[in-house]
C-alpha positions in Angstrom: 86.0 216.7 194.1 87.0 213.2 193.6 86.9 212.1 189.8 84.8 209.0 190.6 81.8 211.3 192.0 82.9 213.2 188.7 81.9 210.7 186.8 79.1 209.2 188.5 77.2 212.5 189.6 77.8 214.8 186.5 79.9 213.2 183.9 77.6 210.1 183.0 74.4 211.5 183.5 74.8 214.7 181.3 77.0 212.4 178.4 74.3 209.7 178.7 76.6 206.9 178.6 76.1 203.5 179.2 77.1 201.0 182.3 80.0 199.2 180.1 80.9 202.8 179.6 81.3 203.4 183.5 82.9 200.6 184.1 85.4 201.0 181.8 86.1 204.8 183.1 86.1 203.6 186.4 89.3 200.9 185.1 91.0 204.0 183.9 90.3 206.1 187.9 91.6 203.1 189.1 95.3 202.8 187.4 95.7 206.2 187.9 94.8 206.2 191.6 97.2 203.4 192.1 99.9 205.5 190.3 99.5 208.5 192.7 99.1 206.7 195.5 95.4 208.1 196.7 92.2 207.7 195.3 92.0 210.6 192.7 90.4 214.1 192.4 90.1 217.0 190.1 93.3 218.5 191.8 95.6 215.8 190.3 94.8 216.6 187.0 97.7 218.1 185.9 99.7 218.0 182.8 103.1 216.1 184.7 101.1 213.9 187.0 99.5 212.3 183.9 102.2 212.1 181.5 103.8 210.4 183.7 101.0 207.9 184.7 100.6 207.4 180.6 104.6 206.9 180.4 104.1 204.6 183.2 101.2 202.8 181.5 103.4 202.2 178.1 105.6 200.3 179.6 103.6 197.7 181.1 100.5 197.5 178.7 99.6 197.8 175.0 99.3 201.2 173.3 95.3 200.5 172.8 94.7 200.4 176.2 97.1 203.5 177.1 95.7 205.3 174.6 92.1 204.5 176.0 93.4 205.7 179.3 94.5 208.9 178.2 90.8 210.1 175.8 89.1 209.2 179.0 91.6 211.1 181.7 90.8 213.5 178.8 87.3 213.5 178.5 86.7 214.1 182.1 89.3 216.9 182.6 88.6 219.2 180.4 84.7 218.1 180.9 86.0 219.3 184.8 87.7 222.6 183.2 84.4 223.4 181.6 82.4 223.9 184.6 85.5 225.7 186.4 86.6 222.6 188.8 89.8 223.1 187.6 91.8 225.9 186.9 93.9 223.9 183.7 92.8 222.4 179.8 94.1 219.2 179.7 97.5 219.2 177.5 98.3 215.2 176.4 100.7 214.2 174.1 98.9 211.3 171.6 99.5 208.5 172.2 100.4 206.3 168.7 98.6 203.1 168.0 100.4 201.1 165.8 97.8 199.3 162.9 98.3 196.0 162.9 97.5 193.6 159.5 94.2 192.2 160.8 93.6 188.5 161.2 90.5 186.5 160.5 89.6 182.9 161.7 90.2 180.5 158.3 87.2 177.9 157.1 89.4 174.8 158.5 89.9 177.1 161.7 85.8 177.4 161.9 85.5 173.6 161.6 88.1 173.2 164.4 86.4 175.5 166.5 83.1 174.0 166.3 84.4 170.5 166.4 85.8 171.7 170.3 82.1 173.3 170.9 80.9 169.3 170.9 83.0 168.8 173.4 81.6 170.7 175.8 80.0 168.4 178.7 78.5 170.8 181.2 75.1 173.1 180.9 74.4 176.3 180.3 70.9 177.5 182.1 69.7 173.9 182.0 71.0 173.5 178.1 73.7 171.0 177.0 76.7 173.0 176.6 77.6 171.5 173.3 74.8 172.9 171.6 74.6 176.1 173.3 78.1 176.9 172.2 77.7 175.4 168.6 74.7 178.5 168.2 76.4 180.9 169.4 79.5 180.5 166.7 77.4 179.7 164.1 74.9 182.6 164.6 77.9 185.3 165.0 79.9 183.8 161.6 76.8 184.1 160.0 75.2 187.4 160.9 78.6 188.8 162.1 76.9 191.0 164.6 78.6 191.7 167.5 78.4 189.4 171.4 76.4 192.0 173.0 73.2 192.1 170.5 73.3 188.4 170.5 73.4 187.9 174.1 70.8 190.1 174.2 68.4 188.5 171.7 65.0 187.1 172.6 63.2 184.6 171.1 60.7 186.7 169.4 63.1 188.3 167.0 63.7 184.4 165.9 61.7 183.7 163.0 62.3 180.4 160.8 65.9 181.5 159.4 65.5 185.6 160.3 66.9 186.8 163.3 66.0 190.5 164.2 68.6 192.7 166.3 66.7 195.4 167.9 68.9 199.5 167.7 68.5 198.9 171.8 71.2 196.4 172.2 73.1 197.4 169.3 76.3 199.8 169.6 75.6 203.2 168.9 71.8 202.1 169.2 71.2 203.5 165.7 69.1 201.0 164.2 67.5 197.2 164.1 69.3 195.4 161.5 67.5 191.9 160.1 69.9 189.2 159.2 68.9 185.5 157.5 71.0 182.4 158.4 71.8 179.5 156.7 68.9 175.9 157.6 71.9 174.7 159.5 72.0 177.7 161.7 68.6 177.9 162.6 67.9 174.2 163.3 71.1 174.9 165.6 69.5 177.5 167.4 65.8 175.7 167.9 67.6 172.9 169.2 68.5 175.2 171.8 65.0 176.7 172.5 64.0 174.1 174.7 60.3 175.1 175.0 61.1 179.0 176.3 58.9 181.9 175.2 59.3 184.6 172.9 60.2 186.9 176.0 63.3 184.9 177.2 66.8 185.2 176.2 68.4 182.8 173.3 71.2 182.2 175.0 71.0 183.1 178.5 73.9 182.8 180.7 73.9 181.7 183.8 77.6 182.3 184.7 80.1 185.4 185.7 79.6 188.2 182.8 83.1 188.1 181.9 83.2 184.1 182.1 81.9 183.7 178.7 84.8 185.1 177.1 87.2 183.2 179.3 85.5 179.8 178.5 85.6 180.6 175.0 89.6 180.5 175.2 89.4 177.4 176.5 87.3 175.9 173.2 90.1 178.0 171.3 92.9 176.1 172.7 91.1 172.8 173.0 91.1 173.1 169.1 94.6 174.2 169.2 94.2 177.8 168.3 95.4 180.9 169.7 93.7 182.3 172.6 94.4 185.5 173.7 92.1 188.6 174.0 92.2 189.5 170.0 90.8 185.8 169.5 87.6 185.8 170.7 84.3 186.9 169.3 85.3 190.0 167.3 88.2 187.6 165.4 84.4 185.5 164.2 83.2 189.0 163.0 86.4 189.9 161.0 85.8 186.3 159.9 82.4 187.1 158.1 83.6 190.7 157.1 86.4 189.3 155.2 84.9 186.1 153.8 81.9 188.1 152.6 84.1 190.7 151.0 86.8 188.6 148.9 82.4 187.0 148.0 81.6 190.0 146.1 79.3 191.5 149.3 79.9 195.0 150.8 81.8 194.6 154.0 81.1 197.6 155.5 77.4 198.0 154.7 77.0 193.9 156.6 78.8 195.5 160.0 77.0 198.6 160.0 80.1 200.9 160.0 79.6 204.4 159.2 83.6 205.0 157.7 85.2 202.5 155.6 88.4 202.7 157.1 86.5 201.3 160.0 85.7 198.3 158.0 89.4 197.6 156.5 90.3 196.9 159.8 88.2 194.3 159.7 89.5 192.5 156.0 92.3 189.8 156.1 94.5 190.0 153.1 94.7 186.4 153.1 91.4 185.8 152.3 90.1 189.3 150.6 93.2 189.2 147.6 94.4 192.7 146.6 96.9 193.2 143.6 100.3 193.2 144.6 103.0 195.2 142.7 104.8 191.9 141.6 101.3 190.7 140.0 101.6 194.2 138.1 105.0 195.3 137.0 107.1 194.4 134.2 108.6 191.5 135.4 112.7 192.5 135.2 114.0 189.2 135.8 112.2 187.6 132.7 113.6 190.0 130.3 117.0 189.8 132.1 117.2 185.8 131.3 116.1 186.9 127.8 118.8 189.3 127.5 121.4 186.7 129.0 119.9 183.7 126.4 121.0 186.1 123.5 124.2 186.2 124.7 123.8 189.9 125.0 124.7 190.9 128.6 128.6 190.6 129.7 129.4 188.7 126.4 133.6 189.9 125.2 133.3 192.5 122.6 134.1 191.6 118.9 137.8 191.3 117.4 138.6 193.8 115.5 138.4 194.3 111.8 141.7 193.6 109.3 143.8 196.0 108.5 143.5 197.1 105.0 146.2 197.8 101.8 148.3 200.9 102.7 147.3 201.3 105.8 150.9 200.4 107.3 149.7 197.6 108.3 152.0 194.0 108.4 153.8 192.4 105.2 151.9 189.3 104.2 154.5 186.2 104.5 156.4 185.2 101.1 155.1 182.4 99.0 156.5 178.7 99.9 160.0 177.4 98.1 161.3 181.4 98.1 159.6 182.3 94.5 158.6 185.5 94.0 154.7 186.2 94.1 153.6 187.6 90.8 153.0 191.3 90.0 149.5 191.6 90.2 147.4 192.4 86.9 148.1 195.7 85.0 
């Protein structure tokens, strides 16, 4: 049985997950086809054929995405071994993601950013592409939800300065969450509305799916900021986490995440301050200057004391002119 029909036939239906989901498997079926040579099936799933694919894999991508690679090859084998389609567990070594210190979007980065939205010329689904874009930032700082719900919002779940995101296109599709924005981001997205009903899309997108994060980098290097595929929307959201943190708000309540440790993925040290241990201990040098001021540290020892009467010690010289010195006092 190929693992493609795995996937499509048994796997996704019974796990009831979603077409990003698919796709994404189907990225991992792919790589690993190309590896062997022939589209894949239940009988390559063995524990040398993939450790070497995953070996493969480390050396030309990051550890995220090899580490992606090997849950899913996962998932589906033993999901395969379960129903007897295989004769073998899957056995994987992990594979070790290093944490990386994460990294927001600073407030003169934001105004750079928005400044290269107005410079935007084309349209977007009839709507200048200036202002389309200048929502779109301003609504993801401010609610620091996630592209998909906001992609997917309709114009009824606009009201005034409340914008509703419905469980449906949320991740996890746990629940709606209501979010208020600032006047500046709601006059930003009703100049945008352009007479559309409450049925229609905020921001609809008329190009390739994947285009939107693509023309995104080119706003981020227009304004002379890094553009690579940890700068795009989710860098905005780790924007809000953190600057709504170091405010006093609760981080991880604001992005909906269920574990905290989630959330301090999320938190740039820059802007949410921590103690450090120089802020805390003793400081060493400052008493070490004290203790050189007093002359205290490395200073010669003292001379020592005079030898006292009868002690052996040296004759004191004779008086001047050769007299003898006076018996002293009975």
């Amino acid at each position: 049985m190929l693992c493609r029909q795995l996937l499509l036939d048994l796997y996704a239906p019974l796990r009831g997950i979603e077409d990003r989901t698919i796709e994404l498997y189907g990225f991992t079926l792919d790589a690993f086809s190309a590896s062997l040579g022939h589209e894949c099936s239940v009988d390559d799933f063995d524990e040398l054929l993939v450790a070497r694919f995953l070996s493969a894999r480390k050396r030309t991508h990051a550890a995220a995405t090899v580490a992606k690679d090997r849950s899913q090859l996962r998932a589906l084998w033993e999901f395969a071994a379960r129903r007897g389609l295989c004769p073998t567990f899957p056995t994987i070594a992990l594979v070790k993601i290093p944490e990386r210190i994460p990294e927001a979007w600073l407030t003169e980065d934001m105004v750079a950013i928005l400044a290269s939205c107005e410079k935007e010329q084309t349209t977007i689904a009839d709507i200048p592409a200036r202002l389309w874009w200048r929502a779109i930032v301003l609504l993801a700082y401010e609610t620091g939800e996630r592209i998909t719900p906001i992609l997917s919002l309709p114009w009824s779940n606009v009201v005034g300065c409340t914008v509703m995101f419905r469980a449906e296109s949320r991740k996890n599709k746990t629940r709606d969450i209501r979010r208020g924005v600032s006047v500046a981001c709601g006059d930003a997205l009703w100049a945008i509305k352009q007479g559309r009903s409450g049925d229609q899309l905020v921001f609809p997108w008329d190009r390739g799916r994947t285009y939107i994060w693509g023309r995104l980098g080119i706003i981020l290097e227009r304004a002379g900021m890094p553009h690579n595929r940890y700068c795009k929307f989710h860098r905005i959201r780790k924007t809000t986490a953190s600057y709504f943190e170091a405010g006093g708000g609760n981080a991880q309540r604001l992005l909906d995440h269920a574990d905290p440790a989630t959330t301090r993925k999320y938190l740039d040290p820059r802007i949410v301050k921590t103690p450090q241990a120089c802020d805390l201990l003793p400081s060493v040098f400052s008493h070490y200057q004290e203790v050189v001021g007093a002359g205290c540290l490395n200073s010669p020892p003292p001379p020592p004391p005079p030898p006292r009467g009868g002690g052996g010690g040296e004759k004191p010289p004779p008086p001047p002119g050769g007299q003898k010195a006076p018996p002293p006092p009975p």
